[in-house]
RODRENTI-233685 format. One line per field, with one value per residue (C-alpha): y, x, z. Coordinates in steps of 0.001 Angstrom, whole numbers, plus 524288, in hexadecimal, padded with zeros to 5 digits. Example, Ala and Ser with C-alpha at 12.3 -4.5 7.8 and 13.67 -1.06 7.14 Angstrom:
2
yy = (7EE6C:7FBDC)
xx = (8300C:83566)
zz = (81E78:81BE4)
END
This chain:
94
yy = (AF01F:AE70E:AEACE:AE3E9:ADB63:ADD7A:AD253:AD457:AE293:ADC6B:AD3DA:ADDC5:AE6D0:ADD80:ADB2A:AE917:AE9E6:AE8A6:AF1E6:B003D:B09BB:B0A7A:B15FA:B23EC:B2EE7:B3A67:B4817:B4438:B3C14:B32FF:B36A2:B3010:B29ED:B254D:B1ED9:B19CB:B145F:B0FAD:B0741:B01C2:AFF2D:AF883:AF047:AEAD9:AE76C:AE7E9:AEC14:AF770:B03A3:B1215:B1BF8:B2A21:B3317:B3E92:B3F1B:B35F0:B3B3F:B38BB:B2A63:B225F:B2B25:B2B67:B1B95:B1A68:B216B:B1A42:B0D2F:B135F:B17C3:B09FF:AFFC2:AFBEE:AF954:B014B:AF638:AFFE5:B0DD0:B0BFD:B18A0:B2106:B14DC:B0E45:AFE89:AFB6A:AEF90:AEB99:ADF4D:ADC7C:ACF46:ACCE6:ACB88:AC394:ACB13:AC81A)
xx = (4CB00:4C00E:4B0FC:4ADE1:4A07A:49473:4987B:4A73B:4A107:498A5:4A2C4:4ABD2:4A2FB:49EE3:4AEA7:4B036:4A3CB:4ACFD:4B798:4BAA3:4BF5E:4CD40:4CFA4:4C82E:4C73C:4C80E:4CAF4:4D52E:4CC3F:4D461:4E0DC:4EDAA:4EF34:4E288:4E2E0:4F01D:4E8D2:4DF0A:4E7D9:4EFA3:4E1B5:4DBFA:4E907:4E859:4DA89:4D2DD:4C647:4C605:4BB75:4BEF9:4B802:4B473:4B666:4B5AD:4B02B:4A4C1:49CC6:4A88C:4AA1A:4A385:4AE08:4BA1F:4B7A7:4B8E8:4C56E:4CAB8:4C659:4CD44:4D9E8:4DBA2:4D5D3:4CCB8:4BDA9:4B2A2:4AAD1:4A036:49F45:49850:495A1:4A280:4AA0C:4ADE3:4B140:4BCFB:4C279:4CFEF:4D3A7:4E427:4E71B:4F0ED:4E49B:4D8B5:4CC22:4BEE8)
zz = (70424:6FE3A:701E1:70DAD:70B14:71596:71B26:71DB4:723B6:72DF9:73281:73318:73A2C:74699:745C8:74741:7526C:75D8B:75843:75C76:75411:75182:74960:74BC4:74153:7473D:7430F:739D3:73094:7278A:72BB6:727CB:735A0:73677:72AF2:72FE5:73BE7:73581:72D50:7379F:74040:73435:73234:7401F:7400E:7336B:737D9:740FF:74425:74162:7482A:742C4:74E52:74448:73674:73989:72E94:7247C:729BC:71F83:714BD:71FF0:720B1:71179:70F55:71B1D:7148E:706DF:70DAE:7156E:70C65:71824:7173F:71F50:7255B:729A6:7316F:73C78:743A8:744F3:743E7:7370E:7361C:72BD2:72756:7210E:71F4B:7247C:71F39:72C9F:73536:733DE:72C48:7279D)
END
């Protein structure tokens, strides 16, 4: 995944305003299945919120290997809740 600009991260954030979280970490962390969610999630709608319900003070680091494993971008972490992006080239993007 290319390094989103400032630009193409504001947009994306007041895109992702009005979202709710789709995915949760919980106890598990980076577990296969989540990471199996998280694809499919990201497939269907390119931009989409993660929430930390546990490891909140490894998010910034739990965000990063999630962005390494899936090829998607971190928009920003805002809170628990972290914004990513990954462009699917069947449905519109930015």
């Amino acid at each position: 995944m290319k390094e989103l600009s400032g630009r193409e991260k504001r947009d994306l954030k007041s895109r992702a305003h009005h979202l709710n979280p789709v995915v949760q970490i919980g106890h598990r962390g980076l577990s296969e299945s989540l990471i199996k969610a998280f694809e499919k999630t990201i497939d269907d709608h390119e931009l989409i919120k993660v929430k930390f319900v546990d490891f909140k003070e490894d998010k910034k680091e739990l965000s990063l290997d999630l962005c390494r494993e899936t090829g998607a971008a971190l928009v920003d972490i805002i809170g628990n809740v972290a914004i990513f992006y990954r462009e699917n080239l069947k449905i519109n993007s930015i």
